[in-house]
Kinemage of the C-alpha trace (Angstrom):
@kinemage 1
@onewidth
@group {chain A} dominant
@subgroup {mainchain}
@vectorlist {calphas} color= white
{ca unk a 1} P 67.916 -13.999 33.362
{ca unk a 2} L 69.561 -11.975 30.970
{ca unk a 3} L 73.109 -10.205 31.771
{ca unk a 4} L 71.864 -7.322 32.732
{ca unk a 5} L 69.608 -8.665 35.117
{ca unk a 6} L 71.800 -10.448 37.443
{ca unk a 7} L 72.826 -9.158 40.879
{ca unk a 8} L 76.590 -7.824 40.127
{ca unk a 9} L 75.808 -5.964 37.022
{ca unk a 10} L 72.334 -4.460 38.713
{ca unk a 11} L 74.653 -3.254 41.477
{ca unk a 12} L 77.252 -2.049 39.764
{ca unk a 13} L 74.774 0.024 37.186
{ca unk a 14} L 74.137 1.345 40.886
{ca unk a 15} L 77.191 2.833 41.713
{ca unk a 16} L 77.075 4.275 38.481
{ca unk a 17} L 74.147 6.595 39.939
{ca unk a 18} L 76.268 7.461 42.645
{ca unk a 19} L 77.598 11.181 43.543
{ca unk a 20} L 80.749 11.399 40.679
{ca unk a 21} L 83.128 11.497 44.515
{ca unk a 22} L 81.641 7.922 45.416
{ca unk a 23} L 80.242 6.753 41.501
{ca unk a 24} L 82.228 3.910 39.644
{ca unk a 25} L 82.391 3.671 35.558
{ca unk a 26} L 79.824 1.734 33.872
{ca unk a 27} L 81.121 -2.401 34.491
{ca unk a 28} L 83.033 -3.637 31.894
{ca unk a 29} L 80.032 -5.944 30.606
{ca unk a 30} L 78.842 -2.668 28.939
{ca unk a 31} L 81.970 -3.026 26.685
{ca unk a 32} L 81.955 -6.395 26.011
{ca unk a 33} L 79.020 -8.876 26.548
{ca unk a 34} L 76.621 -9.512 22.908
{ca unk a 35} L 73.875 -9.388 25.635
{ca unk a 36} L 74.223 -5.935 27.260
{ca unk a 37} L 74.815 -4.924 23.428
{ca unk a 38} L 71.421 -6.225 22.594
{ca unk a 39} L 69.848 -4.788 25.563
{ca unk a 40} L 70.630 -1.682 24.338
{ca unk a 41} L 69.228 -1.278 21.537
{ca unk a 42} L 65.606 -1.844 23.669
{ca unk a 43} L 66.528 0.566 26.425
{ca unk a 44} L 68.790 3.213 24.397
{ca unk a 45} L 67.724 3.122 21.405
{ca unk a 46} L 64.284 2.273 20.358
{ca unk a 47} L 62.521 4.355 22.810
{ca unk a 48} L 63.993 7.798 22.406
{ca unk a 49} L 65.573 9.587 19.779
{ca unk a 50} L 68.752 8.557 17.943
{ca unk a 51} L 70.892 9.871 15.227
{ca unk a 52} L 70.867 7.588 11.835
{ca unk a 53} L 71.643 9.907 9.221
{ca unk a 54} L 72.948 13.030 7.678
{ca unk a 55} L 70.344 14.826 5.183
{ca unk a 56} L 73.266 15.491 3.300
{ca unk a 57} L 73.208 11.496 2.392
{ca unk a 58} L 70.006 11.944 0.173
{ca unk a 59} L 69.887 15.614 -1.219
{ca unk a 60} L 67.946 15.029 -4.194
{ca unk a 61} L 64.497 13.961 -4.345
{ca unk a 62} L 64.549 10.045 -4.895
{ca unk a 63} L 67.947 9.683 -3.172
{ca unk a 64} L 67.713 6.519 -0.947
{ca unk a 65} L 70.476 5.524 1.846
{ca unk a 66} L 69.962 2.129 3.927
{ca unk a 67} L 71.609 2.516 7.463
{ca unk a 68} L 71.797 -0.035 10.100
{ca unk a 69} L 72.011 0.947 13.806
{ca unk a 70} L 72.006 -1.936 16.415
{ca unk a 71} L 71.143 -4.531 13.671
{ca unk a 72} L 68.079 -2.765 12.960
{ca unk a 73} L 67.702 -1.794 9.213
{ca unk a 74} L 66.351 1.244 8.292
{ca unk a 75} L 66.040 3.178 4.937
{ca unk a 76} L 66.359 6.827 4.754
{ca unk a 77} L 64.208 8.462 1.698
{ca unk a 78} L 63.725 12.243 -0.241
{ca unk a 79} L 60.537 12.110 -1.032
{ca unk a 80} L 59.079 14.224 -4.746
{ca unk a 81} L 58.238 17.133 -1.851
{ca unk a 82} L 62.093 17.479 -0.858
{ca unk a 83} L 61.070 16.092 2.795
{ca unk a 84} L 62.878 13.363 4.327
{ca unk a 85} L 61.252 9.931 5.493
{ca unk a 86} L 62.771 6.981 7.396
{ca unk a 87} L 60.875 3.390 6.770
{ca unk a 88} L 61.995 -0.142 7.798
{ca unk a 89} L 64.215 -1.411 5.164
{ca unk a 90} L 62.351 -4.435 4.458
{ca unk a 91} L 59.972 -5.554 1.849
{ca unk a 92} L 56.326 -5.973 3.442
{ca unk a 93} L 55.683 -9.090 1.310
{ca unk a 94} L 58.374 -11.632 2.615
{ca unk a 95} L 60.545 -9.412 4.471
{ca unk a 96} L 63.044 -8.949 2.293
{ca unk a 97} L 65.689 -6.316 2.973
{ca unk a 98} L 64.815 -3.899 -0.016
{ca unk a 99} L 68.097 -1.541 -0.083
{ca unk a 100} L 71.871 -2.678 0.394
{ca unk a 101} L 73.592 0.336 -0.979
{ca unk a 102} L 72.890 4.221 -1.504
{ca unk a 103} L 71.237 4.952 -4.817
{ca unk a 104} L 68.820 6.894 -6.710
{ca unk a 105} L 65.227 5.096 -7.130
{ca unk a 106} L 63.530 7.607 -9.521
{ca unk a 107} L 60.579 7.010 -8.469
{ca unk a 108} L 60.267 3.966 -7.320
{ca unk a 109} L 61.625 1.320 -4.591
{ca unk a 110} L 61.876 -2.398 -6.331
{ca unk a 111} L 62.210 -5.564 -4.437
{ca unk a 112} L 64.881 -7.942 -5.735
{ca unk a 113} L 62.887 -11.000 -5.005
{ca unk a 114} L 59.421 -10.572 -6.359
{ca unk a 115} L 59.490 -7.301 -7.686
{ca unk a 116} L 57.185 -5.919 -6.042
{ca unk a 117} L 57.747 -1.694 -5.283
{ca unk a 118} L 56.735 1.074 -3.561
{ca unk a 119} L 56.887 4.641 -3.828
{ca unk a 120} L 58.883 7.529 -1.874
{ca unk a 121} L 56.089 7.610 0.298
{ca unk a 122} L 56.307 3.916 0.989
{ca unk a 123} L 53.068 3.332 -0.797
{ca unk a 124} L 52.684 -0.020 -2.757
{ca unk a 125} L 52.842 0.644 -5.936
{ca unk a 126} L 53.031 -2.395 -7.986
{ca unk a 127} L 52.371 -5.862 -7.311
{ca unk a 128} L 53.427 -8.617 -10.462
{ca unk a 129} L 51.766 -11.426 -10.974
{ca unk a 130} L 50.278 -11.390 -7.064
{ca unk a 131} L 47.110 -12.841 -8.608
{ca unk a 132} L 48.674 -15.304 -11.263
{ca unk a 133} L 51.013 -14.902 -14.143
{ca unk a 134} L 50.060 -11.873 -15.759
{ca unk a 135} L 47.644 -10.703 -12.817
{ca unk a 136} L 48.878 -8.275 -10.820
{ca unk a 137} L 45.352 -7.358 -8.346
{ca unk a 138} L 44.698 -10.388 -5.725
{ca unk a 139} L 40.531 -10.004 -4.979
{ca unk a 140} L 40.854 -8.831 -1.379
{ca unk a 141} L 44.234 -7.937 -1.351
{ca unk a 142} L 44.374 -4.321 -0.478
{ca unk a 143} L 47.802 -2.820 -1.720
{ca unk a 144} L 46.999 0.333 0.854
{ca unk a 145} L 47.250 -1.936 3.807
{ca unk a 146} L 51.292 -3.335 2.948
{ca unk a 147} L 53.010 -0.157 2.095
{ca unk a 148} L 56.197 0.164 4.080
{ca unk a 149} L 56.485 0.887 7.822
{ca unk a 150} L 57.663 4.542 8.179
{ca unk a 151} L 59.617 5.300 11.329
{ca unk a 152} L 59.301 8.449 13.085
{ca unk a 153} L 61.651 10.969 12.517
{ca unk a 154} L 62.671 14.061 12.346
{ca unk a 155} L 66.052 16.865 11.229
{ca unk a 156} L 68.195 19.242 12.831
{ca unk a 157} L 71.645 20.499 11.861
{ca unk a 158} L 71.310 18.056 8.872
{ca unk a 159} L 70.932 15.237 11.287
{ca unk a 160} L 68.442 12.830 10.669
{ca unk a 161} L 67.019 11.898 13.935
{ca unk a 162} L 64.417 8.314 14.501
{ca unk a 163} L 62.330 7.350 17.650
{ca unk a 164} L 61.735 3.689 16.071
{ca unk a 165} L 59.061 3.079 18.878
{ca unk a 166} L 57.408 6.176 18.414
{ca unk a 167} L 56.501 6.816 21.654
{ca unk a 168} L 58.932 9.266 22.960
{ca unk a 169} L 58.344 12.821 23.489
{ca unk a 170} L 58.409 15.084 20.251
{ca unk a 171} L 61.368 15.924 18.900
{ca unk a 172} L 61.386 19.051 20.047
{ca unk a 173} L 61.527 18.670 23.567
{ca unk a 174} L 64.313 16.524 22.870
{ca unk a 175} L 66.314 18.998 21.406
{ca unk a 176} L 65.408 22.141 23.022
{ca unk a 177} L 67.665 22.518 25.472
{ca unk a 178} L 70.467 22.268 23.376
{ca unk a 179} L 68.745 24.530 20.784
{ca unk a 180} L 68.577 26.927 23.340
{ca unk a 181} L 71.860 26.815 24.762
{ca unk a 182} L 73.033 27.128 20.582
{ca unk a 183} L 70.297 29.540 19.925
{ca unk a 184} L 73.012 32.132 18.439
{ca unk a 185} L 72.775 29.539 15.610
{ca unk a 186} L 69.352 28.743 15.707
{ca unk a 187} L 67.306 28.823 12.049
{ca unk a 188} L 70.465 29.749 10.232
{ca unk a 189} L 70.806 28.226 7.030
{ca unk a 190} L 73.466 25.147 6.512
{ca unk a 191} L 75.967 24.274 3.618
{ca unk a 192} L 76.804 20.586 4.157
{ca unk a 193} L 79.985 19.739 2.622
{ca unk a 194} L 80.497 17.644 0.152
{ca unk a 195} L 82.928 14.449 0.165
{ca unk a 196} L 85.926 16.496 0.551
{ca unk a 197} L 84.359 17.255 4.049
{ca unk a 198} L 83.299 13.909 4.894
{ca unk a 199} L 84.981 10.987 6.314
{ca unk a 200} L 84.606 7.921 8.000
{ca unk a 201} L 86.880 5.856 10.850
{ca unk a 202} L 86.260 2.004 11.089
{ca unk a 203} L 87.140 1.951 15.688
{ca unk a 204} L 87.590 -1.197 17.255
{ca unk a 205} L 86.191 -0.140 20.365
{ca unk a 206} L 82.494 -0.068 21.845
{ca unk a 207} L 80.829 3.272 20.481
{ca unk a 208} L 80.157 4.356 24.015
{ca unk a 209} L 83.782 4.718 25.087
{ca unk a 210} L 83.679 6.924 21.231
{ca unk a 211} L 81.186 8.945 23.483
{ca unk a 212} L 83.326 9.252 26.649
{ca unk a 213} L 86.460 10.517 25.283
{ca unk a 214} L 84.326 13.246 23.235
{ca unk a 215} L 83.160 14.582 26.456
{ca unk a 216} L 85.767 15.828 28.283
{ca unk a 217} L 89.245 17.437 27.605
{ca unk a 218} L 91.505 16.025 30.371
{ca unk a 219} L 93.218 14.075 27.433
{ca unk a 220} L 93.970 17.121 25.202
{ca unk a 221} L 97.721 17.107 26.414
{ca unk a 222} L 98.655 13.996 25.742
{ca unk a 223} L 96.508 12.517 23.479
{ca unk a 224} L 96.466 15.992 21.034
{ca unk a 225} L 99.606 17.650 21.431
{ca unk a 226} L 99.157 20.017 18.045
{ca unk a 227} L 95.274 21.057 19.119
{ca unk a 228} L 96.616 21.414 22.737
{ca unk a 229} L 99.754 23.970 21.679
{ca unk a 230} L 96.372 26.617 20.928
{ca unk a 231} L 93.714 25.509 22.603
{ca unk a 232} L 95.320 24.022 25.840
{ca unk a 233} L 93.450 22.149 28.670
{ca unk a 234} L 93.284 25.569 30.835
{ca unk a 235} L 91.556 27.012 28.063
{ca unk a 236} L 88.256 24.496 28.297
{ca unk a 237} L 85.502 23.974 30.991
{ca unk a 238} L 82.991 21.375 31.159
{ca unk a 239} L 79.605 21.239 29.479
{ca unk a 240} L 77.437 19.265 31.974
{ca unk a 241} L 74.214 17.559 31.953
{ca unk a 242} L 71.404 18.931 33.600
{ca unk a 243} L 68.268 16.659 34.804
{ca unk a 244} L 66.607 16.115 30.724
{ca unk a 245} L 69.472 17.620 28.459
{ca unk a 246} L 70.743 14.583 27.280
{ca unk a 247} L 74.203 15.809 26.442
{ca unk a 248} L 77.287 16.876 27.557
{ca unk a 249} L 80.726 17.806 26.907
{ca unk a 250} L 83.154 20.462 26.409
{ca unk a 251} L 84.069 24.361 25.667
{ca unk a 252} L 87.073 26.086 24.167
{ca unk a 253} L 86.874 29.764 24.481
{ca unk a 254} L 90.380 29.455 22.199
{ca unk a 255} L 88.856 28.684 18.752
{ca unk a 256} L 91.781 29.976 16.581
{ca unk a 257} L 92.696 27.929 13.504
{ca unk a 258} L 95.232 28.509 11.170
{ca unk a 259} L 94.524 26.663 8.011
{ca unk a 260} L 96.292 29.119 5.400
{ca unk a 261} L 99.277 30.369 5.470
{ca unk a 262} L 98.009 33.647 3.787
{ca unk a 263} L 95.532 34.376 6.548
{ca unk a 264} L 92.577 33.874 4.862
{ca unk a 265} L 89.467 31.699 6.369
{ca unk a 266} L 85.891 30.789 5.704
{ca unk a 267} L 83.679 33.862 6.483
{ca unk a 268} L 81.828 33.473 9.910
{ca unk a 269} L 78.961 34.429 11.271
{ca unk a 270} L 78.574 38.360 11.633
{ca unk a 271} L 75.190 38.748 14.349
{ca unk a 272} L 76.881 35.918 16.907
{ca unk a 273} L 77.756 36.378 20.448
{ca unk a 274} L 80.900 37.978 21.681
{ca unk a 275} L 81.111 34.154 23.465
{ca unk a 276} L 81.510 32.294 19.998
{ca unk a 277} L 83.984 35.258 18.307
{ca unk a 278} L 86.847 32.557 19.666
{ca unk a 279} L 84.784 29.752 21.641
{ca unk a 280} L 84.156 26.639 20.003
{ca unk a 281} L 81.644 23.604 21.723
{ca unk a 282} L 81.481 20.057 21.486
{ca unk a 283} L 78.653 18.074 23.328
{ca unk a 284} L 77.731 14.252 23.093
{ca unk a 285} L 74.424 14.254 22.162
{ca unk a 286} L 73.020 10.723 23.926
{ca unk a 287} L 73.239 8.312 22.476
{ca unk a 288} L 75.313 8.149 19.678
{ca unk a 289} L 76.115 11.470 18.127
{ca unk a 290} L 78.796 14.195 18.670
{ca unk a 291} L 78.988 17.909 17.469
{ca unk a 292} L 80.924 20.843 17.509
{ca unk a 293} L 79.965 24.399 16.393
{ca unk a 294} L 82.511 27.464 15.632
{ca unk a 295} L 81.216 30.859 14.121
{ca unk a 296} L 82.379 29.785 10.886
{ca unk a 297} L 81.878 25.891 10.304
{ca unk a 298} L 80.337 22.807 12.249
{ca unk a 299} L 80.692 19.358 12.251
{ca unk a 300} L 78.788 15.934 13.100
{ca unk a 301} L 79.691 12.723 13.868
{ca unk a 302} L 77.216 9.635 14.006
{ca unk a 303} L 78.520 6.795 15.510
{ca unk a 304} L 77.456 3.265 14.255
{ca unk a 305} L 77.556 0.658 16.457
{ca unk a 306} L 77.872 -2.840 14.919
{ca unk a 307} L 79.212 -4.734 17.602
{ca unk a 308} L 80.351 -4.699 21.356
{ca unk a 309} L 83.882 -3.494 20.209
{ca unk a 310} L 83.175 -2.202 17.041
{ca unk a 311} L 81.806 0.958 15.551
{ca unk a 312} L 81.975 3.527 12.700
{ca unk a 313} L 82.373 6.700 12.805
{ca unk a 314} L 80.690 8.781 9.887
{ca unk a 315} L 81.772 12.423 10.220
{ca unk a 316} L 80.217 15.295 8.139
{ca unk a 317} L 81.404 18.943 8.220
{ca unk a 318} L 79.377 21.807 7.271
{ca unk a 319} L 79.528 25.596 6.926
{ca unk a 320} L 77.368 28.682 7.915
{ca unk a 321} L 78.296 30.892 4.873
{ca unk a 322} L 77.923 29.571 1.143
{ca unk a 323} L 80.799 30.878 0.249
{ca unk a 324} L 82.697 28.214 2.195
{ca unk a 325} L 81.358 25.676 -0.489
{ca unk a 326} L 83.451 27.781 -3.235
{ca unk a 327} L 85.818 26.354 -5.547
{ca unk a 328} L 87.893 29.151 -4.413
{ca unk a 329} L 87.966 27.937 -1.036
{ca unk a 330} L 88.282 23.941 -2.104
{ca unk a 331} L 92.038 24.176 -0.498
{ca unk a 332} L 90.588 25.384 2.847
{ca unk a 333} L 87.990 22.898 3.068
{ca unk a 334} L 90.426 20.254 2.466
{ca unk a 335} L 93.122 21.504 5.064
{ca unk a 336} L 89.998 21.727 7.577
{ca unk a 337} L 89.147 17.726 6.804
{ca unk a 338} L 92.426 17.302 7.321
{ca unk a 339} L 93.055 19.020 10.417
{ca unk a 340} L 89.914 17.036 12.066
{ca unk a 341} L 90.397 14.027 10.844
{ca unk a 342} L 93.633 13.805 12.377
{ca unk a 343} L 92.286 15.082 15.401
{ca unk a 344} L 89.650 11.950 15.439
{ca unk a 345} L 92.346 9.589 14.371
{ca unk a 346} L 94.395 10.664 17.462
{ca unk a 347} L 91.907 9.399 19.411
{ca unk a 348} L 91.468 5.784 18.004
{ca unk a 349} L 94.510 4.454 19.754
{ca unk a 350} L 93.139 5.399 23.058
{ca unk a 351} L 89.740 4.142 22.519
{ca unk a 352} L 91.229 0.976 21.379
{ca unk a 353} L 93.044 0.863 24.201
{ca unk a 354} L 90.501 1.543 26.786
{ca unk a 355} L 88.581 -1.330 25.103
{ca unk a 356} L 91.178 -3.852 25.773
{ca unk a 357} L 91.296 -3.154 29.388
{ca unk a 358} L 87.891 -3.934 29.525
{ca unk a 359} L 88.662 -7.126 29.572
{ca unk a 360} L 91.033 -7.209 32.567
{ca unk a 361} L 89.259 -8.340 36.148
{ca unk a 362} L 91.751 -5.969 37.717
{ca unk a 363} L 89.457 -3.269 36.272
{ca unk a 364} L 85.672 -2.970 36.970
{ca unk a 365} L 84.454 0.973 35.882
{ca unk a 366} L 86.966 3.505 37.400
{ca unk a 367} L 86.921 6.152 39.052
{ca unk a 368} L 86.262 10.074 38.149
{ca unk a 369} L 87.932 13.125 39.070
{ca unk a 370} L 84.993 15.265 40.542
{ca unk a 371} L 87.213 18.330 38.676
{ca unk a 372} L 87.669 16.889 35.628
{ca unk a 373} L 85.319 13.982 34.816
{ca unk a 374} L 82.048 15.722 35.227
{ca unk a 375} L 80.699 15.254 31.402
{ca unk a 376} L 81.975 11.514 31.224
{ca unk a 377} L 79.956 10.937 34.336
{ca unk a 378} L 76.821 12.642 33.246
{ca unk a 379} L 77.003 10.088 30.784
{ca unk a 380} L 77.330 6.964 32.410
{ca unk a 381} L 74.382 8.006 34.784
{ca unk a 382} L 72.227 8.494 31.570
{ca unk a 383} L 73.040 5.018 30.344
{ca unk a 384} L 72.931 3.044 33.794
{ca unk a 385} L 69.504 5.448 34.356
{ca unk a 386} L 67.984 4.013 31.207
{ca unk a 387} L 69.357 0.279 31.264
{ca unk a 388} L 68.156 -0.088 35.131
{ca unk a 389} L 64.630 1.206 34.002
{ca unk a 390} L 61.711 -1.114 33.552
């Protein structure tokens, strides 16, 4: 019986599907135990639809990134036809990871061992000496049968998006509600930023407590004392998740930076709702991926979970105006890194934190305020929801 299986954690997955006035936190197994870590990756991530990537990773045609998530190796690939495919990173001949590091292939995708390649497409292309030194045909051997294993997948704000089983629902339905409730940015076109807008944080902490913070704001006072003196606690409400969403979070309907002293800022969108003129949002997008939109600029960040209390987190900012990408507004983008990234950094001693006292016995899930706690709730009935499922 694996950990997940056994009475205590079975019941106390329960509670988590409580109302939030009776509900306890997930238990702290879900922090700490290799074997709810594994289980995971089964009933959160395989079977639905999880963010591995950025498109912004492999712009140009024959751009290749390996990513891992849950020790599962995946490569993400520009095809010749600008589209973006996801295949298992492993050679089909003797399963051989193919691709340690990001890279250009031009053309083609060579395995170290034998040499054998494939194409963008994950055709194979080229066998050597399969046959025989100097033969490279094997009679019977049918190279259209051991191409690479593509992965379904799919793209939205830049984000690439796999269902490794490829049996969930499409894509689409996935996303919809949130593309609905965002529909003021719907179809616009997006400027991904470049490495002065991208970042990454090495947490030691268990990526879903990465997820919990993001949700809701009752830390803002404490935890972010310079975002709190103009966009204060009273000035956010609670994004919560309806029956299918997926996601949840928080609103600001305070969204004014100052980055520049002289006044000036990225241009913003124009045809946008009065609500996003100074509102801001930032939802957890379940599993492992948190946004934020603001009329002028957005931001992604795709956590990585390697281990029960460790993750990476890979954040990419972007901009709805290509002016934004501008040498004459490289200052701007930089103090807008900046000012996020030390937003995010605030947050890694409390995360930290929070994963040591999951190994206390005095502590066994919490409690939520009904007022305040609605979004980190919403998200510890998704995950107990899934991992209780068959």
């Amino acid at each position: 019986m694996t950990v997940w299986q056994d009475e205590a954690t079975t019941a106390a997955f329960a509670r988590a599907l409580a109302p939030i006035e009776q509900a306890r936190g997930l238990p702290n197994a879900c922090y700490t135990e290799p074997g709810v870590f594994a289980a995971e990756r089964r009933s959160l991530f395989e079977t639905g639809w999880v963010a591995a990537g950025f498109g912004a990773d492999i712009s140009r045609p024959g751009d290749i990134r390996p990513v891992e998530l849950w020790g599962l190796p995946m490569l993400l690939v520009r095809g010749r036809d600008g589209e973006i495919r996801v295949f298992h990173n492993v050679c089909s001949h003797r399963g051989m990871r193919l691709v340690d590091a990001p890279g250009h292939a031009n053309g083609l995708i060579r395995c170290r061992y034998h040499a054998w390649s494939y194409g963008l497409d994950g055709r194979l292309r080229a066998t050597p000496h399969v046959g025989g030194p100097g033969r490279n045909e094997l009679a019977g051997f049918d190279r259209d049968c051991h191409g690479l294993t593509e992965i379904r997948s799919a793209c939205w704000m830049d984000v690439v998006f796999v269902n490794p089983d490829g049996l969930a629902a499409g894509f689409e339905t996935r996303i919809e509600p949130l593309a609905e409730r965002w529909r003021d940015f719907a179809g616009r076109t997006l400027y991904p930023g470049a490495a002065d807008s991208r970042f990454e944080l090495a947490v030691a902490c268990n990526w879903k407590l990465a997820v919990e913070n993001y949700c809701e704001s009752y830390h803002l006072p404490w935890v972010h004392p310079g975002l709190n003196s103009y966009s204060r606690l009273e000035d956010h409400y609670p994004i919560r998740n309806r029956d299918g969403d997926g996601f949840s979070g928080q609103g600001s309907t305070a969204y004014r930076p100052t980055l520049a002293g002289d006044g000036r800022a990225f241009a913003g969108l124009a045809d946008i709702g009065r609500q996003w003129r100074e509102g801001a949002e930032y939802v957890a997008f379940y599993p492992n991926l948190l946004l934020g939109v603001h009329r002028d600029h957005y931001f992604a960040v795709l956590l990585e979970p390697k281990q029960p209390d460790r993750t990476i987190e890979r954040v990419a900012i972007g901009y709805f105006d290509e002016s934004a990408l501008g040498n004459d507004f490289a200052a701007l983008r930089q103090a807008n890194a900046m000012l996020w990234r030390q937003v995010f950094r605030e947050d890694v001693f409390a995360v930290e934190a929070l994963q040591q006292g999951r190994h206390s016995p005095a502590f066994e899930g919490g409690v939520f305020s009904a007022a305040m706690d609605g979004p980190t709730y919403d998200f510890h009935r998704w995950v107990a929801g899934r991992m209780l499922a068959p």
